[in-house]
C-alpha positions in Angstrom: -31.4 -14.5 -48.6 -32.5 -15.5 -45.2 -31.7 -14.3 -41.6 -29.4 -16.4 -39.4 -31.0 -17.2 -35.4 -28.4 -18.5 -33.0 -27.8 -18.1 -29.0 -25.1 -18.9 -26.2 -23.3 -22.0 -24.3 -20.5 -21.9 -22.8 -17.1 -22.8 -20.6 -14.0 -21.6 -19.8 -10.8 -23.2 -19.9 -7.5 -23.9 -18.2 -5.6 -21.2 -20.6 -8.0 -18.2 -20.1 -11.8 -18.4 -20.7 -13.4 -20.2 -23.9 -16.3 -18.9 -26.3 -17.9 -21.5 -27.5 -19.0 -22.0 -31.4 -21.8 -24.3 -31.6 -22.8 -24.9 -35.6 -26.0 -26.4 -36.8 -28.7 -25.8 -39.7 -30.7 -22.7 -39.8 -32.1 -19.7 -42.2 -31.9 -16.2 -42.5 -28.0 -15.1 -42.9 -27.3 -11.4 -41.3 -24.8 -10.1 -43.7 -23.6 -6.5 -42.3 -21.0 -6.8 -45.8 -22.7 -8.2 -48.8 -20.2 -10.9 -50.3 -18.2 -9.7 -53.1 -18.1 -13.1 -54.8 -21.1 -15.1 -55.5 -23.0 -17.6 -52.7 -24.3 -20.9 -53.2 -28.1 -21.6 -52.5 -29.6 -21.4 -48.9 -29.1 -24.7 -48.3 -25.1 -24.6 -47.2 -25.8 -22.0 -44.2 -25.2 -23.1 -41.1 -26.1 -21.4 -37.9 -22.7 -20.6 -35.7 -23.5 -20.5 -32.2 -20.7 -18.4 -30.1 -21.0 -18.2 -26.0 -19.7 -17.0 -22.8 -19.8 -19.6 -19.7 -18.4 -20.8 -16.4 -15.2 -22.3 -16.2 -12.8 -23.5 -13.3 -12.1 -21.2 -10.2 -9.0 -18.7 -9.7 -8.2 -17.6 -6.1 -8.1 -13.7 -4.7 -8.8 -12.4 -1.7 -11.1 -9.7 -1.1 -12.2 -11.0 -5.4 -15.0 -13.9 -5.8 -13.4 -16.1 -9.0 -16.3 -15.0 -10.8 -15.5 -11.5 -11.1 -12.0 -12.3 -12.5 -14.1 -14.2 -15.6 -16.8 -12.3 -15.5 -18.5 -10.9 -19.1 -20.5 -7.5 -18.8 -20.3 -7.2 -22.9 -18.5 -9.1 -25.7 -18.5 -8.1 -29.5 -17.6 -10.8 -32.2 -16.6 -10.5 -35.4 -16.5 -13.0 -38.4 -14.2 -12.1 -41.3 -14.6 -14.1 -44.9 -11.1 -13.3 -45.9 -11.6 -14.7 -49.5 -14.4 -12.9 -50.6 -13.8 -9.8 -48.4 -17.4 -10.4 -46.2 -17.7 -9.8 -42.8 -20.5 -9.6 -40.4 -20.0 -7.9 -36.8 -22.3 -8.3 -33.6 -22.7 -7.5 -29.7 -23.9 -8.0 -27.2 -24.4 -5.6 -23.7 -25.0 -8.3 -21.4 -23.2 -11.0 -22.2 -26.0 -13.0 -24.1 -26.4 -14.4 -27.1 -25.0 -13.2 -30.7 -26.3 -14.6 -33.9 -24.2 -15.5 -36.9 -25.1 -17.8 -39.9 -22.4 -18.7 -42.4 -21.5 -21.1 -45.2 -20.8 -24.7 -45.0 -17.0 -25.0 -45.9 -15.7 -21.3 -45.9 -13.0 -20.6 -43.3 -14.2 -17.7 -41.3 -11.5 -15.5 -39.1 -13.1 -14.9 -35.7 -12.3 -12.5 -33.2 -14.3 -11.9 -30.1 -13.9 -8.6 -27.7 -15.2 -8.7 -24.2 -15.5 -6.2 -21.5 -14.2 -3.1 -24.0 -15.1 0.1 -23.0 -17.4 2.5 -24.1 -16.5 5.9 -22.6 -12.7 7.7 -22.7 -9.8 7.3 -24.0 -10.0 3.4 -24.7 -13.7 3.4 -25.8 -14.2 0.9 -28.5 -17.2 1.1 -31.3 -18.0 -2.6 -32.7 -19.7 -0.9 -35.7 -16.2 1.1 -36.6 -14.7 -2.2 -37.3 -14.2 -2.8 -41.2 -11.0 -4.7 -41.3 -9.0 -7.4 -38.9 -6.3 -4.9 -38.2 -9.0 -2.4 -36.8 -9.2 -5.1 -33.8 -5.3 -6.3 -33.5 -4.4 -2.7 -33.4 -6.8 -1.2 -31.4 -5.0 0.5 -27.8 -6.3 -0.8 -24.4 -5.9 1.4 -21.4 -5.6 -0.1 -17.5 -7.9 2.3 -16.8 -10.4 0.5 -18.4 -10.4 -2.5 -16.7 -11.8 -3.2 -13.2 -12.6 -5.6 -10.9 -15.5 -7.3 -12.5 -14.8 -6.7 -15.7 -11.5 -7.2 -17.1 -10.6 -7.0 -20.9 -10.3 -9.6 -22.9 -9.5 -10.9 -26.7 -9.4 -14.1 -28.4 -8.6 -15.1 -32.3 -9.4 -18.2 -34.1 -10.4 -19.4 -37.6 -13.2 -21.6 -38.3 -14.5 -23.6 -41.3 -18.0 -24.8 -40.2 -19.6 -28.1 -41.0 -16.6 -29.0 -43.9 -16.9 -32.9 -42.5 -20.6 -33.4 -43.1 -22.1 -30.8 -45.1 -22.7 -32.5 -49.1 -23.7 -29.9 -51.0 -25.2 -32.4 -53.3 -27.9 -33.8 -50.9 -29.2 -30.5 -50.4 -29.6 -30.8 -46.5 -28.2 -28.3 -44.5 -24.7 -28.8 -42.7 -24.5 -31.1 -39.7 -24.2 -28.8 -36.1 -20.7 -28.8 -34.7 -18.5 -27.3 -31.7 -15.9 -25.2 -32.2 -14.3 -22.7 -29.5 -12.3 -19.3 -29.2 -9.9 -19.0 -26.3 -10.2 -15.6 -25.1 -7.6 -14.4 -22.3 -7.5 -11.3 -20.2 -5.4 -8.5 -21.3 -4.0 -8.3 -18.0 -1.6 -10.0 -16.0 -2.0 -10.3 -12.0 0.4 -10.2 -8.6 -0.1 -11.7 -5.9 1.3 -11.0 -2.3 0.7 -14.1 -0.3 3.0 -13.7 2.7 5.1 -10.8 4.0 7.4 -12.1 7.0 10.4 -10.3 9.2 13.8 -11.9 10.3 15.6 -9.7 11.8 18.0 -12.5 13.3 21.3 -11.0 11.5 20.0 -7.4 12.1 20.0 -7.2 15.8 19.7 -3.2 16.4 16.5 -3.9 14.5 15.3 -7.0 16.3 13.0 -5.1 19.3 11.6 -2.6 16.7 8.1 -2.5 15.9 7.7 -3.5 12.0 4.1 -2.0 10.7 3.2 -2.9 7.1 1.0 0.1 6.3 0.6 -0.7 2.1 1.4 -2.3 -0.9 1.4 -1.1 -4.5 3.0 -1.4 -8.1 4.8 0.9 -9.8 6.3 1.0 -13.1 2.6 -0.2 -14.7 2.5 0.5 -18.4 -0.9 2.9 -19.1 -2.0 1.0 -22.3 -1.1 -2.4 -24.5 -3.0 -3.4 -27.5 -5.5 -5.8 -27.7 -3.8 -8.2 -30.1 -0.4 -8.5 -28.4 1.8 -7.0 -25.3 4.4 -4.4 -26.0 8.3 -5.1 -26.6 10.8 -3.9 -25.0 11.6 -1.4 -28.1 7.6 -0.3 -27.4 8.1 0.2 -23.6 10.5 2.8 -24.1 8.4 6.4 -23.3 8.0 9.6 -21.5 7.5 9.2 -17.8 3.3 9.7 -18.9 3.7 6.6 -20.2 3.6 5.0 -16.8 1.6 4.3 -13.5 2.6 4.9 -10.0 5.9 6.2 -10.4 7.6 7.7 -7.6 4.4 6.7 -5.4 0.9 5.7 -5.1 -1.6 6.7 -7.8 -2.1 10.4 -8.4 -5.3 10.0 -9.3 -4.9 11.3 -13.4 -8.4 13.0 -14.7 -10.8 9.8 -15.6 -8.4 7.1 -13.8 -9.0 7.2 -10.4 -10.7 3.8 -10.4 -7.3 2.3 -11.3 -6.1 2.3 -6.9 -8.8 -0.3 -6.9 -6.2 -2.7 -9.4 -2.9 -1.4 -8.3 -3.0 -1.3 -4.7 -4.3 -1.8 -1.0 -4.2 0.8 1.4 -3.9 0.8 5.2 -3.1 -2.5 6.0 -1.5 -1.3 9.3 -0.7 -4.8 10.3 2.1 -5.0 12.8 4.4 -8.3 11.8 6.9 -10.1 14.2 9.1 -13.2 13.2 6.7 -15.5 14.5 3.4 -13.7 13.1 3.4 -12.7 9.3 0.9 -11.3 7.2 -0.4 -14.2 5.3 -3.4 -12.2 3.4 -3.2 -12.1 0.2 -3.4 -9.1 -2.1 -4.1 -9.3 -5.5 -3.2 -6.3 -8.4 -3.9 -6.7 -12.0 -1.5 -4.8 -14.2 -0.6 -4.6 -17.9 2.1 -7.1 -18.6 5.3 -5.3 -18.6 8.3 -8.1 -20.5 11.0 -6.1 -18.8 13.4 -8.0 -16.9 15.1 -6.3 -14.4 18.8 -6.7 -16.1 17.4 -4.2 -18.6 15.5 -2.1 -15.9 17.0 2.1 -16.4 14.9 3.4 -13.7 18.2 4.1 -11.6 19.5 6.1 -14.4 16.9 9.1 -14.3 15.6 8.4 -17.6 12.3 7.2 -18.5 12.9 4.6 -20.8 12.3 0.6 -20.0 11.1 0.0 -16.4 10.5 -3.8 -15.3 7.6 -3.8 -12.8 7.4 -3.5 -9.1 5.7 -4.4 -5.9 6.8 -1.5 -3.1 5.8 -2.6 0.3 5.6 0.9 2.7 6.3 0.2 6.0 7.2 1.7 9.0 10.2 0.5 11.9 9.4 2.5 15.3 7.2 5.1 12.9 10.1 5.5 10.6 8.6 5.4 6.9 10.6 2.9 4.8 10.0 1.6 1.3 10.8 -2.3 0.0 11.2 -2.8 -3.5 10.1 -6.2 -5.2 10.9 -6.6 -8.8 8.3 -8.6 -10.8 9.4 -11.0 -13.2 8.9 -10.4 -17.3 5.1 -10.3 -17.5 2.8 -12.0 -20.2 -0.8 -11.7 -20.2 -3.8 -13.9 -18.5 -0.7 -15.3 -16.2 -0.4 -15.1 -12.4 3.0 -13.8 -10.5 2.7 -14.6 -7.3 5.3 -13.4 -4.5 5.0 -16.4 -2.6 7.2 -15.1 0.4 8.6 -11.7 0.6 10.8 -11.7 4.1 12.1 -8.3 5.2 16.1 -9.0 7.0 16.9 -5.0 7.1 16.5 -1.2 6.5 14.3 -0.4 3.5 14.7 2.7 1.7 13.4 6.6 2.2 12.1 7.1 -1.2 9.8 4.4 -3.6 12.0 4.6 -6.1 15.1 4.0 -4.8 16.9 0.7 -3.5 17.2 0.0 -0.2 19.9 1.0 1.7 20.8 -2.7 2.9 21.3 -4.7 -0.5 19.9 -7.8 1.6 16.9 -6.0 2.7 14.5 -8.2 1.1 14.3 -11.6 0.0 11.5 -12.8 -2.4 10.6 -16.3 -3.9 8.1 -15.6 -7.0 6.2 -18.1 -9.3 4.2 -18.1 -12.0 0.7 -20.2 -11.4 -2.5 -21.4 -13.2 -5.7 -21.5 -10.5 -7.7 -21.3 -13.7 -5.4 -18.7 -15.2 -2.8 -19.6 -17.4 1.2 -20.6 -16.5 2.3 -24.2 -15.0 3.0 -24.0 -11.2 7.1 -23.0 -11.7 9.4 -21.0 -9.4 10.8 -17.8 -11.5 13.0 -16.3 -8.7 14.2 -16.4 -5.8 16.5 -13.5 -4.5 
Protein backbone atom coordinates (compact mmCIF):
# COMPACT_ATOMS: atom_id res chain seq x y z
CA UNK A 1 0.00 0.00 0.00
CA UNK A 2 1.22 3.40 -0.59
CA UNK A 3 2.12 6.48 1.68
CA UNK A 4 -0.29 9.35 1.97
CA UNK A 5 1.56 13.31 1.39
CA UNK A 6 -0.62 16.22 2.51
CA UNK A 7 0.16 19.81 4.19
CA UNK A 8 -1.73 22.92 5.81
CA UNK A 9 -4.32 25.89 4.88
CA UNK A 10 -6.18 27.43 7.00
CA UNK A 11 -8.84 30.06 8.79
CA UNK A 12 -10.53 30.59 11.73
CA UNK A 13 -14.00 31.29 12.33
CA UNK A 14 -16.59 33.36 14.04
CA UNK A 15 -17.38 30.28 16.69
CA UNK A 16 -13.70 29.53 17.70
CA UNK A 17 -10.82 28.76 15.23
CA UNK A 18 -11.27 26.34 12.12
CA UNK A 19 -8.88 23.37 10.82
CA UNK A 20 -9.28 23.04 7.59
CA UNK A 21 -9.67 19.56 5.64
CA UNK A 22 -8.64 19.96 2.11
CA UNK A 23 -9.11 16.41 0.15
CA UNK A 24 -7.65 15.60 -3.19
CA UNK A 25 -5.87 12.48 -5.06
CA UNK A 26 -2.60 11.15 -3.78
CA UNK A 27 -0.57 7.75 -2.87
CA UNK A 28 1.04 6.29 -0.12
CA UNK A 29 -1.64 5.75 2.92
CA UNK A 30 0.07 6.02 6.60
CA UNK A 31 -1.89 3.48 8.50
CA UNK A 32 -0.63 3.66 12.27
CA UNK A 33 -3.80 0.60 12.65
CA UNK A 34 -3.94 -1.78 9.83
CA UNK A 35 -7.75 -2.10 8.83
CA UNK A 36 -9.43 -5.00 10.23
CA UNK A 37 -11.74 -5.39 7.15
CA UNK A 38 -10.51 -5.52 3.70
CA UNK A 39 -9.58 -2.13 1.37
CA UNK A 40 -10.35 -1.55 -2.04
CA UNK A 41 -7.45 -0.95 -4.59
CA UNK A 42 -5.18 2.30 -4.41
CA UNK A 43 -7.21 3.99 -6.52
CA UNK A 44 -10.16 5.26 -3.91
CA UNK A 45 -7.40 7.16 -1.56
CA UNK A 46 -7.68 10.48 -1.27
CA UNK A 47 -5.25 12.79 0.36
CA UNK A 48 -7.04 14.84 3.48
CA UNK A 49 -5.42 18.01 3.96
CA UNK A 50 -6.04 19.36 7.72
CA UNK A 51 -4.71 23.09 8.72
CA UNK A 52 -4.28 25.77 11.28
CA UNK A 53 -4.75 29.58 9.93
CA UNK A 54 -5.66 33.16 10.57
CA UNK A 55 -8.99 34.08 11.33
CA UNK A 56 -10.79 37.43 12.57
CA UNK A 57 -9.40 39.52 15.46
CA UNK A 58 -10.44 39.36 19.38
CA UNK A 59 -9.63 42.37 21.62
CA UNK A 60 -7.33 42.27 25.04
CA UNK A 61 -5.31 44.59 26.36
CA UNK A 62 -1.86 44.12 27.24
CA UNK A 63 -2.76 40.43 24.62
CA UNK A 64 -2.13 40.92 20.60
CA UNK A 65 -5.41 38.81 19.02
CA UNK A 66 -2.84 36.52 17.76
CA UNK A 67 -1.84 35.01 20.86
CA UNK A 68 -5.44 34.31 21.91
CA UNK A 69 -5.49 31.88 18.43
CA UNK A 70 -2.25 31.10 18.37
CA UNK A 71 -1.07 27.22 17.54
CA UNK A 72 2.35 26.10 19.20
CA UNK A 73 1.31 22.23 18.48
CA UNK A 74 -1.86 20.41 17.31
CA UNK A 75 -2.32 16.47 17.15
CA UNK A 76 -5.12 15.00 14.93
CA UNK A 77 -6.64 11.92 14.92
CA UNK A 78 -8.79 10.03 12.24
CA UNK A 79 -10.89 7.18 13.58
CA UNK A 80 -12.53 4.43 10.92
CA UNK A 81 -15.22 3.48 13.34
CA UNK A 82 -16.54 0.58 11.04
CA UNK A 83 -13.61 -1.28 10.55
CA UNK A 84 -11.87 -0.23 13.90
CA UNK A 85 -8.70 1.80 11.84
CA UNK A 86 -7.30 4.70 12.99
CA UNK A 87 -4.27 6.71 12.08
CA UNK A 88 -2.87 9.50 14.59
CA UNK A 89 -0.34 12.40 13.78
CA UNK A 90 1.38 15.82 15.22
CA UNK A 91 2.78 18.18 14.70
CA UNK A 92 5.29 20.58 17.13
CA UNK A 93 4.96 23.68 15.24
CA UNK A 94 1.91 24.02 13.99
CA UNK A 95 2.65 22.76 10.34
CA UNK A 96 1.46 20.41 8.28
CA UNK A 97 -0.01 16.70 9.15
CA UNK A 98 -0.48 14.10 6.45
CA UNK A 99 -3.46 11.82 6.30
CA UNK A 100 -4.64 9.70 3.23
CA UNK A 101 -7.99 7.85 3.47
CA UNK A 102 -10.63 6.21 1.40
CA UNK A 103 -13.08 7.66 -0.95
CA UNK A 104 -16.57 7.17 0.74
CA UNK A 105 -15.70 5.99 4.45
CA UNK A 106 -16.89 8.35 7.15
CA UNK A 107 -13.86 9.17 9.24
CA UNK A 108 -14.37 10.58 13.09
CA UNK A 109 -11.89 13.45 13.45
CA UNK A 110 -10.58 14.99 16.43
CA UNK A 111 -7.90 17.54 16.49
CA UNK A 112 -5.86 18.68 19.90
CA UNK A 113 -3.95 21.83 19.90
CA UNK A 114 -1.67 23.51 22.33
CA UNK A 115 -1.77 20.20 24.91
CA UNK A 116 0.87 19.95 27.14
CA UNK A 117 3.73 17.85 27.37
CA UNK A 118 5.16 18.19 30.94
CA UNK A 119 2.96 17.64 34.44
CA UNK A 120 0.08 16.77 35.49
CA UNK A 121 -1.97 17.52 32.22
CA UNK A 122 0.70 16.20 29.82
CA UNK A 123 -0.82 14.56 26.88
CA UNK A 124 1.03 11.64 24.63
CA UNK A 125 -0.67 11.62 20.90
CA UNK A 126 0.86 8.05 20.49
CA UNK A 127 -1.15 6.81 23.87
CA UNK A 128 -4.30 7.33 22.01
CA UNK A 129 -6.01 4.04 20.83
CA UNK A 130 -9.63 4.77 21.19
CA UNK A 131 -12.05 8.15 20.83
CA UNK A 132 -12.78 8.03 24.54
CA UNK A 133 -8.97 8.33 25.24
CA UNK A 134 -9.37 12.01 23.80
CA UNK A 135 -13.15 13.04 25.17
CA UNK A 136 -11.96 11.91 28.50
CA UNK A 137 -8.73 13.09 28.82
CA UNK A 138 -8.38 15.97 32.10
CA UNK A 139 -7.13 19.53 31.18
CA UNK A 140 -5.48 21.58 33.84
CA UNK A 141 -5.55 25.74 33.77
CA UNK A 142 -2.25 25.42 34.56
CA UNK A 143 -1.54 24.38 31.27
CA UNK A 144 -2.64 27.05 29.39
CA UNK A 145 -0.98 30.45 28.88
CA UNK A 146 -0.98 33.37 27.15
CA UNK A 147 0.07 32.27 23.78
CA UNK A 148 -1.03 29.15 23.85
CA UNK A 149 -4.36 28.17 25.02
CA UNK A 150 -5.96 24.63 24.72
CA UNK A 151 -8.09 23.78 22.38
CA UNK A 152 -10.35 20.65 20.89
CA UNK A 153 -12.59 20.30 18.02
CA UNK A 154 -14.72 17.02 16.78
CA UNK A 155 -16.12 16.38 13.42
CA UNK A 156 -16.88 13.46 11.04
CA UNK A 157 -15.92 13.39 7.59
CA UNK A 158 -16.65 11.22 4.48
CA UNK A 159 -14.13 12.32 1.80
CA UNK A 160 -14.83 12.63 -1.83
CA UNK A 161 -18.45 10.47 -1.54
CA UNK A 162 -19.92 13.19 -4.41
CA UNK A 163 -17.33 12.53 -7.08
CA UNK A 164 -15.27 9.69 -6.45
CA UNK A 165 -16.64 6.50 -9.13
CA UNK A 166 -14.98 3.66 -8.16
CA UNK A 167 -15.65 2.30 -11.53
CA UNK A 168 -13.59 4.84 -13.52
CA UNK A 169 -10.65 4.08 -11.62
CA UNK A 170 -9.45 7.78 -11.12
CA UNK A 171 -8.79 8.91 -7.88
CA UNK A 172 -11.42 10.99 -5.77
CA UNK A 173 -12.06 14.58 -6.78
CA UNK A 174 -10.20 17.20 -3.86
CA UNK A 175 -12.62 18.74 -1.49
CA UNK A 176 -12.89 21.19 1.68
CA UNK A 177 -14.06 20.15 4.73
CA UNK A 178 -13.40 21.95 8.24
CA UNK A 179 -13.08 21.08 12.11
CA UNK A 180 -14.13 23.86 14.45
CA UNK A 181 -11.82 23.76 17.21
CA UNK A 182 -12.65 26.16 20.33
CA UNK A 183 -10.57 27.03 23.34
CA UNK A 184 -11.13 25.16 26.44
CA UNK A 185 -11.26 28.31 28.32
CA UNK A 186 -13.53 30.92 28.83
CA UNK A 187 -12.43 34.78 29.37
CA UNK A 188 -13.39 37.99 31.63
CA UNK A 189 -13.07 41.06 30.86
CA UNK A 190 -12.97 44.30 33.12
CA UNK A 191 -13.62 47.15 30.88
CA UNK A 192 -14.41 50.05 33.24
CA UNK A 193 -14.37 50.35 37.04
CA UNK A 194 -16.07 53.79 38.17
CA UNK A 195 -17.06 55.38 41.81
CA UNK A 196 -20.33 57.17 42.81
CA UNK A 197 -20.30 57.99 45.97
CA UNK A 198 -23.36 60.50 45.48
CA UNK A 199 -25.64 58.53 48.10
CA UNK A 200 -22.58 57.77 50.39
CA UNK A 201 -21.56 61.11 51.40
CA UNK A 202 -19.02 60.28 54.44
CA UNK A 203 -17.27 58.52 51.66
CA UNK A 204 -17.43 61.21 48.97
CA UNK A 205 -13.86 63.14 49.90
CA UNK A 206 -12.06 59.80 50.36
CA UNK A 207 -9.40 58.75 48.19
CA UNK A 208 -10.55 55.38 46.21
CA UNK A 209 -7.20 53.41 44.98
CA UNK A 210 -7.83 50.28 42.87
CA UNK A 211 -4.70 48.39 43.74
CA UNK A 212 -5.82 44.73 41.84
CA UNK A 213 -8.09 42.49 40.30
CA UNK A 214 -8.45 38.73 40.29
CA UNK A 215 -10.80 35.57 40.17
CA UNK A 216 -11.49 33.37 42.48
CA UNK A 217 -13.50 30.32 42.69
CA UNK A 218 -11.53 28.97 39.16
CA UNK A 219 -12.02 25.24 38.73
CA UNK A 220 -8.20 23.57 38.51
CA UNK A 221 -9.18 21.14 35.54
CA UNK A 222 -12.23 20.34 32.91
CA UNK A 223 -11.98 17.78 30.31
CA UNK A 224 -11.20 18.25 26.89
CA UNK A 225 -14.43 17.01 25.43
CA UNK A 226 -16.93 18.92 27.62
CA UNK A 227 -17.14 21.41 30.76
CA UNK A 228 -18.06 20.04 34.17
CA UNK A 229 -21.76 20.00 35.69
CA UNK A 230 -22.82 21.18 38.52
CA UNK A 231 -22.94 17.49 40.15
CA UNK A 232 -18.90 17.51 38.84
CA UNK A 233 -18.15 20.91 40.44
CA UNK A 234 -18.83 19.67 43.77
CA UNK A 235 -15.06 19.02 45.55
CA UNK A 236 -12.58 19.56 48.20
CA UNK A 237 -11.40 23.15 48.51
CA UNK A 238 -8.02 21.61 46.28
CA UNK A 239 -10.33 21.54 43.76
CA UNK A 240 -10.19 25.24 43.22
CA UNK A 241 -8.06 28.49 42.42
CA UNK A 242 -7.67 31.59 44.30
CA UNK A 243 -9.80 30.97 47.17
CA UNK A 244 -9.68 33.17 49.93
CA UNK A 245 -6.97 35.40 47.91
CA UNK A 246 -4.63 35.75 45.16
CA UNK A 247 -2.76 32.77 43.82
CA UNK A 248 -0.58 30.81 46.31
CA UNK A 249 1.58 29.90 43.84
CA UNK A 250 0.88 25.68 44.14
CA UNK A 251 4.29 23.62 43.12
CA UNK A 252 4.39 23.69 39.01
CA UNK A 253 1.45 26.50 38.77
CA UNK A 254 2.87 29.56 39.28
CA UNK A 255 2.47 30.70 35.73
CA UNK A 256 -1.34 30.59 36.26
CA UNK A 257 -1.13 34.78 38.07
CA UNK A 258 -0.33 35.55 34.46
CA UNK A 259 -4.38 34.17 33.45
CA UNK A 260 -6.05 35.01 36.72
CA UNK A 261 -5.04 38.29 37.56
CA UNK A 262 -3.25 41.88 37.43
CA UNK A 263 -1.35 43.22 40.11
CA UNK A 264 -0.65 46.79 41.14
CA UNK A 265 -2.80 48.75 39.26
CA UNK A 266 -2.62 51.46 41.90
CA UNK A 267 -4.85 53.75 39.99
CA UNK A 268 -6.64 56.33 42.02
CA UNK A 269 -10.47 56.66 40.58
CA UNK A 270 -12.74 59.73 41.20
CA UNK A 271 -16.47 60.05 39.76
CA UNK A 272 -15.35 61.86 36.96
CA UNK A 273 -12.11 59.73 36.14
CA UNK A 274 -12.59 55.83 35.94
CA UNK A 275 -10.33 53.23 35.10
CA UNK A 276 -11.28 52.41 31.59
CA UNK A 277 -8.30 49.72 30.92
CA UNK A 278 -9.28 46.68 30.29
CA UNK A 279 -8.05 43.43 31.94
CA UNK A 280 -8.46 40.28 30.52
CA UNK A 281 -8.36 36.61 32.66
CA UNK A 282 -8.95 33.33 31.07
CA UNK A 283 -10.54 30.82 33.36
CA UNK A 284 -12.05 27.32 33.14
CA UNK A 285 -15.70 27.71 32.57
CA UNK A 286 -17.42 27.27 35.84
CA UNK A 287 -21.81 26.73 34.84
CA UNK A 288 -22.53 27.77 38.41
CA UNK A 289 -24.95 30.42 38.82
CA UNK A 290 -24.83 32.26 41.80
CA UNK A 291 -28.43 31.10 43.13
CA UNK A 292 -26.66 27.81 43.68
CA UNK A 293 -23.28 29.42 44.86
CA UNK A 294 -22.54 27.58 48.84
CA UNK A 295 -19.41 29.54 49.39
CA UNK A 296 -21.19 31.42 52.35
CA UNK A 297 -21.94 28.27 53.94
CA UNK A 298 -18.24 27.10 54.76
CA UNK A 299 -18.33 24.16 52.68
CA UNK A 300 -16.53 23.51 49.63
CA UNK A 301 -19.00 22.27 47.36
CA UNK A 302 -20.32 24.46 44.12
CA UNK A 303 -18.82 27.91 43.79
CA UNK A 304 -20.00 30.26 40.82
CA UNK A 305 -16.98 32.42 39.71
CA UNK A 306 -15.73 35.75 40.77
CA UNK A 307 -14.05 38.86 39.92
CA UNK A 308 -12.64 40.52 43.48
CA UNK A 309 -11.55 44.01 42.93
CA UNK A 310 -8.97 45.04 46.14
CA UNK A 311 -9.06 48.48 46.80
CA UNK A 312 -8.21 50.81 49.19
CA UNK A 313 -10.52 54.11 50.70
CA UNK A 314 -7.93 56.49 52.69
CA UNK A 315 -5.45 53.23 52.88
CA UNK A 316 -8.20 51.14 54.24
CA UNK A 317 -7.98 47.66 52.39
CA UNK A 318 -11.46 46.62 51.11
CA UNK A 319 -12.56 43.81 48.85
CA UNK A 320 -15.48 44.01 45.97
CA UNK A 321 -16.99 40.97 44.96
CA UNK A 322 -18.30 40.51 41.25
CA UNK A 323 -20.14 37.38 40.47
CA UNK A 324 -19.57 35.99 36.99
CA UNK A 325 -22.36 34.63 35.05
CA UNK A 326 -22.68 30.61 34.26
CA UNK A 327 -19.59 30.08 32.03
CA UNK A 328 -19.32 28.01 28.75
CA UNK A 329 -16.21 27.67 26.92
CA UNK A 330 -14.46 29.78 23.90
CA UNK A 331 -17.11 32.68 25.16
CA UNK A 332 -16.30 36.13 26.46
CA UNK A 333 -17.91 37.67 29.93
CA UNK A 334 -17.22 40.97 29.86
CA UNK A 335 -18.00 43.29 33.05
CA UNK A 336 -18.83 46.17 31.04
CA UNK A 337 -19.20 48.68 34.00
CA UNK A 338 -18.55 47.76 37.51
CA UNK A 339 -19.35 51.16 39.66
CA UNK A 340 -18.41 51.03 43.33
CA UNK A 341 -21.54 53.25 45.52
CA UNK A 342 -20.09 52.04 49.22
CA UNK A 343 -17.92 50.11 51.66
CA UNK A 344 -16.55 46.84 50.31
CA UNK A 345 -15.73 44.13 52.51
CA UNK A 346 -12.49 43.10 54.94
CA UNK A 347 -12.01 39.67 53.72
CA UNK A 348 -12.21 38.27 49.69
CA UNK A 349 -14.51 36.02 50.52
CA UNK A 350 -16.91 37.65 52.16
CA UNK A 351 -19.84 40.08 50.95
CA UNK A 352 -19.58 43.47 51.39
CA UNK A 353 -20.76 45.11 54.21
CA UNK A 354 -23.16 47.57 52.13
CA UNK A 355 -25.40 45.14 50.05
CA UNK A 356 -25.38 48.07 47.28
CA UNK A 357 -21.71 48.26 47.28
CA UNK A 358 -21.35 47.39 43.75
CA UNK A 359 -23.25 47.51 40.78
CA UNK A 360 -22.20 45.54 37.55
CA UNK A 361 -23.70 45.26 33.98
CA UNK A 362 -22.10 41.99 32.31
CA UNK A 363 -22.42 40.61 28.70
CA UNK A 364 -21.47 37.85 26.89
CA UNK A 365 -19.60 38.94 23.32
CA UNK A 366 -18.10 37.46 20.17
CA UNK A 367 -14.83 39.76 18.91
CA UNK A 368 -13.93 36.61 17.10
CA UNK A 369 -14.78 34.43 20.05
CA UNK A 370 -17.94 32.90 20.30
CA UNK A 371 -21.51 34.40 22.05
CA UNK A 372 -23.91 37.12 20.26
CA UNK A 373 -23.41 40.64 21.81
CA UNK A 374 -26.35 40.13 24.78
CA UNK A 375 -26.62 41.69 28.28
CA UNK A 376 -26.54 38.70 31.06
CA UNK A 377 -26.91 40.94 34.19
CA UNK A 378 -27.16 43.82 35.48
CA UNK A 379 -27.17 44.15 39.39
Amino acid sequence: MKKPFTRFVGRIASAGLSVLVLAGSCAKPLLIEEPSVADGGDEDLVTVTFSVGEGPSTRSTGVTDALERKIDRWALFVFDTASGWFTRESSSTGGAIPVTLRAGRRYDCHAMVNYATTGAGAFNPGSVRDPSDLTSKVAYLSDNAVGSLLMYGRAEITPAVADYDPQAHVPPAAETRSINVRRIVSRVDVRSVAVDFSGNPSLASKTFTLRHIYMTNIYRTTRYSSDYTLLELSGSRSSWYNSGGWHGGEPGEAAIDALVGDRDINAVITAGNPHTAVHSFYVFPNCTPKAADTHETGLWGIRCTRIILEATIDGDTLYYQVDVPAMERNHIYSASSITIRGRGSRDPEAVAIDPDAVEVTFSVSGGGWEGPENVLENS
